[in-house]
N, C-alpha and C positions, 0 to 999 in steps of 0.2 A: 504494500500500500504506500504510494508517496502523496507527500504534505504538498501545501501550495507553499512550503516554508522552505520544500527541497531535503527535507532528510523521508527516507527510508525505512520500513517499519515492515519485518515478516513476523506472521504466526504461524506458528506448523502446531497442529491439532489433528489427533488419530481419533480413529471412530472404528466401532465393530460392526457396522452396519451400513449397508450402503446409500447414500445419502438421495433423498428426493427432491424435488426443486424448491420445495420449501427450505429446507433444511440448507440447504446451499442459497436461499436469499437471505436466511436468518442469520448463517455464518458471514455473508459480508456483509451486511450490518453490525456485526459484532466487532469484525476484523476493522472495519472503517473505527469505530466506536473505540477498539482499543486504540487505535495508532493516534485518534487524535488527543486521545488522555496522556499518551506517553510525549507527544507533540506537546502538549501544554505543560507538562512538568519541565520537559528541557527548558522549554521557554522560559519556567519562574526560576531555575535553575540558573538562565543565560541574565534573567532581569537581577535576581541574587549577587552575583558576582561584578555586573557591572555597577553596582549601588556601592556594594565596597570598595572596588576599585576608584570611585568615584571620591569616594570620603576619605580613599589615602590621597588623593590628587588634590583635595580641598584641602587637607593640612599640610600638605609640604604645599602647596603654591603660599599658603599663609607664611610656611615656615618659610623658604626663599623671598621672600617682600622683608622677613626680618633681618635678611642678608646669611640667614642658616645656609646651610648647604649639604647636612646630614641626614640623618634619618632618624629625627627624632622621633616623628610620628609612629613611624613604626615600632618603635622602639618601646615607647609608652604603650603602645596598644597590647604587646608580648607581656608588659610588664604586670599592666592591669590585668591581661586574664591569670596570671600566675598568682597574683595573691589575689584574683575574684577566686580560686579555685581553691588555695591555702585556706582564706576565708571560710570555706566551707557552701559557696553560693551554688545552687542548679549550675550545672554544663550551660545550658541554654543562656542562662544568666550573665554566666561569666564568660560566654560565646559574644555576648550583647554588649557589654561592655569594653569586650574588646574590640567590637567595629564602631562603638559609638568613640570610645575616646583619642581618637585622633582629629575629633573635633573640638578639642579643650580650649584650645587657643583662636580659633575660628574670629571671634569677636577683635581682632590685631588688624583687620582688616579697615575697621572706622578708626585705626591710631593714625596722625599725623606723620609724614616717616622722618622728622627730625626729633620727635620724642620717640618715637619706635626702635629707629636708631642712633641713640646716643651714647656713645662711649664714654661719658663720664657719670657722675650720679644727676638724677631727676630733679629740679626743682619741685617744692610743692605742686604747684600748682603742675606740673607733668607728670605728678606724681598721679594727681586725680585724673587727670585722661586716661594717662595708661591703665589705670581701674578700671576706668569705664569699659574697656573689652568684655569685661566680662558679662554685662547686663545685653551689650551690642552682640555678642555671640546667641548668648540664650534668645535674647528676642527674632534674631535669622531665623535659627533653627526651629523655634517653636511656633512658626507659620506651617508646617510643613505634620502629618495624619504619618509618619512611615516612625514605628516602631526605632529603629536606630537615630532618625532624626530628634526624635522626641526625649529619646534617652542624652543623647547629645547636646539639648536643648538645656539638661539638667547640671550634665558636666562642665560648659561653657558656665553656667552661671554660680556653679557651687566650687570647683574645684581649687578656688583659693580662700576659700571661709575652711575656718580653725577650728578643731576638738573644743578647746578652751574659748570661744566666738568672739575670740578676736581678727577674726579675719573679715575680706571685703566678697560683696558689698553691701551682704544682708547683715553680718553678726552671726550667722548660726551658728549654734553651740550642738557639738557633743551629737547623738543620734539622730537631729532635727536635720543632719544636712545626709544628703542623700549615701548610700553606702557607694555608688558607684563616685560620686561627689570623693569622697573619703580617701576613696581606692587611688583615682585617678591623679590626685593631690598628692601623695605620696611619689605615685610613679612617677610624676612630670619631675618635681624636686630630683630625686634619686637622678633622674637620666639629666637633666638640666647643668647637675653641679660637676658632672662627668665630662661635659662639653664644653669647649671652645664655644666662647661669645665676644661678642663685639664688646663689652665691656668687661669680661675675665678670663682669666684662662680655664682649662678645666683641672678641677681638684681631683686629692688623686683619693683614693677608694676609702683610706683607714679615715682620710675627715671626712670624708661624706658619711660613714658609718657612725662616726662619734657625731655628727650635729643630729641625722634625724633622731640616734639612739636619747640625744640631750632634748629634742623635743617632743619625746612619746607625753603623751596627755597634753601638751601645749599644741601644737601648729597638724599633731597625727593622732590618731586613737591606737592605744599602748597596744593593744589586741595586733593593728596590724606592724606595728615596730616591731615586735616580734616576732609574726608573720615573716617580714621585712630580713630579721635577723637569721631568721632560721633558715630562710633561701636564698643568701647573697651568692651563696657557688651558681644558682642557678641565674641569678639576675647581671650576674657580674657575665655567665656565658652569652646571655642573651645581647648586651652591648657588643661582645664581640663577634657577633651572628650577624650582625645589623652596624658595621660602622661606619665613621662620616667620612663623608669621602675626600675629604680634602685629609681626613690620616693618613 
């Protein structure tokens, strides 16, 4: 049976009985009927794949406008489903969260690119734009009904508010911010202070280990510092699975 889509679809079906003209108009009815159910799965299959692919495209084109040039995004995304999965979250869960959060930073897109890129520290007042990402993110994202966008909607807008809510730009404290919020926060940190930036160099493994460990219960939830602590072999291979290319 071929699609008008152009793939190809056989059924082979034995029978002990010789078949009457019924039975042969019923059978391609069936045979039509399966091919076009298997036609439609590739299809959500082929729409699958190209929505991911699209949402790594959407944070590295973010990340290159901030003059990055690595593979952050990817990097965050391996990282978040590794502790969604330590965590203890559904597969599906931790599936989601690893295609949602390479849209954490989505919102750098309404930054100015002399405050986006400035190699020295922020004045105040750059200090408050460059926050604003995060509300400009979530609000993108959250026009859009697609499961990943929508989770994405939440990471954009949670993943710099604190265990202890002192972070931007709501204050959430502690379980009130989303657990992919939480997850994602941690990962971006970890892979962030690993990397070459326009304003630092990258730190090398044992301080990035002693700051997040110094802010379990402040800026992380102690539950995932731990997490955190107890898979750095694997998060530490994951950076060099995924490195920047300018290494």
């Amino acid at each position: 049976f071929s699609t008008q889509q152009g793939s190809e679809s056989l059924l082979y079906v034995t029978f002990n009985h010789e078949l009457s003209d019924l039975d042969k108009q019923l059978l391609e009815i069936y045979a039509a009927n399966v091919a076009i159910s298997y036609e439609n799965l590739l299809m959500r299959e082929d729409i699958q794949e190209t929505q991911k692919e699209l949402v790594y495209m959407l944070g590295e084109a973010v990340e290159q406008r901030s003059k990055e040039t690595g593979a952050h995004v990817k990097r965050v995304a391996q990282i978040s489903q590794l502790l969604a999965r330590a965590y203890g979250l559904p597969e599906r869960e931790a599936e989601l969260i690893k295609l949602a959060s390479p849209l954490h930073d989505v919102g750098k897109i309404g930054i100015p690119d002399h405050i986006l890129n400035k190699p020295g520290k922020h004045t105040a007042d750059e200090w408050e734009t460059m926050k604003t990402h995060s509300l400009i993110g979530e609000d993108i994202l959250a026009k859009s009904d697609k499961r990943i966008l929508q989770l994405g909607s939440i990471i954009a807008g949670q993943h710099h508010e604190k265990w202890d809510g002192n972070g931007y730009p709501r204050g959430l404290k502690g379980e009130d911010i989303h657990i992919a919020g939480r997850i994602t926060a941690l990962a971006d940190v970890f892979d962030a202070l690993g990397s070459k930036r326009c304003y630092k160099d990258a730190w090398p493994i044992e301080k990035i280990i002693e700051l997040i460990k110094g802010e379990s219960g402040k800026q992380f939830e102690p539950k995932l510092v731990e997490l955190f602590e107890a898979n750095i072999d694997k998060l530490v291979a994951i950076r060099e699975k995924f490195p920047d290319s300018h290494n």
